[in-house]
N, C-alpha and C positions, 0 to 999 in steps of 0.2 A: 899134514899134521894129524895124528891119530888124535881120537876122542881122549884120552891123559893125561897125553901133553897141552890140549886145548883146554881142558880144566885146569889144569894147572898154571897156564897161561891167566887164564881169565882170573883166579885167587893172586897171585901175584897183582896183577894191576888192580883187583877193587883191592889187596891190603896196602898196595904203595899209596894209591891215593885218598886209603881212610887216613894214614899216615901222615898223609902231606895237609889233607882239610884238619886232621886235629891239632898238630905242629902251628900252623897257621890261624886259629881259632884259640887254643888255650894261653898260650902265652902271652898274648892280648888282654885276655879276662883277666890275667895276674901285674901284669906292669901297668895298665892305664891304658893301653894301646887302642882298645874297645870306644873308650871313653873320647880319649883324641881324638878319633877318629869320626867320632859323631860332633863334638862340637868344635874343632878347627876345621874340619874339612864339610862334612854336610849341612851343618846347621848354614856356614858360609855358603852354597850355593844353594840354598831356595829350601832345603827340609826342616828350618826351626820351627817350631821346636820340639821335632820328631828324631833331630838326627842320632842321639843316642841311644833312644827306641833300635831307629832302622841298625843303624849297627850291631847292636846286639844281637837280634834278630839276624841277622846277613851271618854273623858268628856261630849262634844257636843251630841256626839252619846248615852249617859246615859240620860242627859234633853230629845232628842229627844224620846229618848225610854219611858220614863215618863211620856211624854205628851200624846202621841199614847196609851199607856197603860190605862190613866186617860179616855183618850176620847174614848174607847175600839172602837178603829181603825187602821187596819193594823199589829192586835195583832201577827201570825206568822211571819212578819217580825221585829216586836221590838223585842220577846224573843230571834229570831237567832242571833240578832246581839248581843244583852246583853249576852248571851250566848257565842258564840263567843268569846266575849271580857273579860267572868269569864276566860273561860279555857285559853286563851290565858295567865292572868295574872295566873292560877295557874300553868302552865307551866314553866313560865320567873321568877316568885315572891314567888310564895309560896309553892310548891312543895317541894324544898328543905329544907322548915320549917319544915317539918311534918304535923300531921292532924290540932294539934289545935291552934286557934287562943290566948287563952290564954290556963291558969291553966297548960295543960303538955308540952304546948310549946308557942312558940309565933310568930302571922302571919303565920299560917296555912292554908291549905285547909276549912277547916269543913266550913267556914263563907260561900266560894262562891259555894261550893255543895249543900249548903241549898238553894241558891239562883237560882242557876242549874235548884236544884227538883221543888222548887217554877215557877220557869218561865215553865217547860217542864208540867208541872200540867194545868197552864194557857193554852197553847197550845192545851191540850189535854179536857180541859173545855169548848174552846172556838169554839172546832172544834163539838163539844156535841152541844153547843146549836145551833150552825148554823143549825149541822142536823134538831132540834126538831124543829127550825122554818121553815125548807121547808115541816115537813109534817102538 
């Protein structure tokens, strides 16, 4: 792959998945999603009476990650924390679904693995070009 097509590579995937953390992040802030999600879900396993905090926050930090991603600045630290914040939810959330998110199960794994690989790809693209522009 030429150096072009490798940049272009790399803007593709940080815009797909600023796309995918805002899609997932804003539409919550506007129906209650955010909010649910702090008090039927976390506040019930051991974070009252943080859970809406932490929510928000877990959401904040997706726009945050989004932006940073869009503006390819500070990219090792948006994927860590996006990352972070996959495993974390497939630890507490969807682990015990199984792999997939529909067809053999449902709220799976497979969605944020994809997103895992996608961000760890980014990392590993972006640490590429930095090299090729110091020589």
């Amino acid at each position: 792959m030429n150096i072009n097509n490798s940049k272009v590579a790399y803007a593709i995937l940080r815009y797909a998945i600023a796309i995918i953390l805002l899609s997932h992040s804003v539409f919550g802030m506007f129906d209650g999603g955010i909010n649910d999600f702090g008090n039927l879900y976390l506040n019930k396993v051991g974070f009252a009476p943080f859970g809406v905090a932490i929510a928000w926050s877990i959401k904040l930090s997706h726009v945050f990650c989004a932006i940073l991603l869009v503006l390819n600045k500070y990219i090792r630290l948006a994927c860590f924390a996006s990352i972070f914040v996959l495993i974390t939810g497939i630890i507490m959330v969807h682990f015990k679904e199984g792999w997939f998110v529909v067809g053999g199960g449902r709220n799976g794994v497979e969605y944020n693995f994809v997103l895992i690989c996608v961000l760890t790809a980014i990392v590993f693209l972006n640490n590429a070009s930095r090299q090729e522009s110091k020589q």
